[in-house]
C-alpha positions in Angstrom: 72.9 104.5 -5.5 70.4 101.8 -4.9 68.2 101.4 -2.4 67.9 98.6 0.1 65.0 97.7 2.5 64.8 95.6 5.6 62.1 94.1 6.6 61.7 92.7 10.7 59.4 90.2 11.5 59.5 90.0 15.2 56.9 86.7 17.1 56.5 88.2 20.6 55.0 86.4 23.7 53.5 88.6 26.5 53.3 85.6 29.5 52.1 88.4 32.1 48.8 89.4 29.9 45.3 88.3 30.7 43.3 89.9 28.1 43.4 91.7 25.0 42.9 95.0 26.0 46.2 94.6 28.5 48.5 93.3 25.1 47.2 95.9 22.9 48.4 98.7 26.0 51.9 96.9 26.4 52.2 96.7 22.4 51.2 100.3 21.6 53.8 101.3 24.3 56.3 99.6 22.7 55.3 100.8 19.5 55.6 104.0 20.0 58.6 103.9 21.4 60.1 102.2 18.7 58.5 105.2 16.3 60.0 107.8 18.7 63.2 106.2 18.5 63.9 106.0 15.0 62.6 107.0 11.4 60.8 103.0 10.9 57.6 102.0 9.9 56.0 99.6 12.4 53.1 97.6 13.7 51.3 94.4 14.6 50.6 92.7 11.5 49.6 89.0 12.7 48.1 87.4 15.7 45.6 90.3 16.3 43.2 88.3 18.2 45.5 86.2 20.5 45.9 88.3 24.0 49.7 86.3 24.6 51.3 86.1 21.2 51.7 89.1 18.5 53.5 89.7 15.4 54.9 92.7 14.6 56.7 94.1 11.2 59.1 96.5 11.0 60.3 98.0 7.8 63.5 100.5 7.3 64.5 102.1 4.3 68.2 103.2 3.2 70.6 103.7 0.5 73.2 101.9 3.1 72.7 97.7 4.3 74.8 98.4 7.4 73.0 101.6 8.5 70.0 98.9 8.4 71.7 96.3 10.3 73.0 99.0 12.9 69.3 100.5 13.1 67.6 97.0 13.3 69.8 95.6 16.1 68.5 98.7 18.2 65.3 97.6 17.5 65.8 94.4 18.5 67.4 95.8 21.7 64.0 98.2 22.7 61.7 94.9 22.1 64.3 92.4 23.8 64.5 94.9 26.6 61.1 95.7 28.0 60.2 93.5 30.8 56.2 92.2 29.8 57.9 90.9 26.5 59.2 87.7 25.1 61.0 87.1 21.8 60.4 84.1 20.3 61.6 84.4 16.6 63.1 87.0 14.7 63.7 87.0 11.3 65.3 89.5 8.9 64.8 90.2 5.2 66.7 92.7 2.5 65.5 93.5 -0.6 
């Protein structure tokens, strides 16, 4: 059995935010939520000092690729979903 890991990189624009302190509240909403939700390892890992744009990782881990796909498309949904946050790339890597 081998093991396969997916790795999310997710560019996010937050065009309601007016400081840092309001982007970091929004993002450690989200999250959390995300962390609630599922068994995945994320946070923001570029874009730290920017209070309108963020990068966040997400990584899952599995023995199956399309319990990864399933899991990282709900993901995608949670982000894509809340209302202070915009997607502007997505990207998607298995190793």
């Amino acid at each position: 059995m081998a093991m396969v890991v997916a790795i999310g990189t997710f560019d996010l624009h937050f065009p309601e935010v007016h400081s840092l302190k309001e982007k970091r509240q929004i993002l450690r909403c989200l999250l959390d939520r995300v962390k609630a939700k599922f068994n995945v390892s994320i946070a923001e890992v570029d874009q730290n000092d920017l209070w309108q744009r963020g990068t966040v990782g997400v990584a899952i881990v599995s023995n199956d690729r399309t319990l990864l796909t399933q899991i990282g498309q709900k993901v995608e949904d949670i982000i894509t979903d809340h209302c202070q946050v915009q997607m502007l790339n997505l990207e998607w890597d298995f190793v």
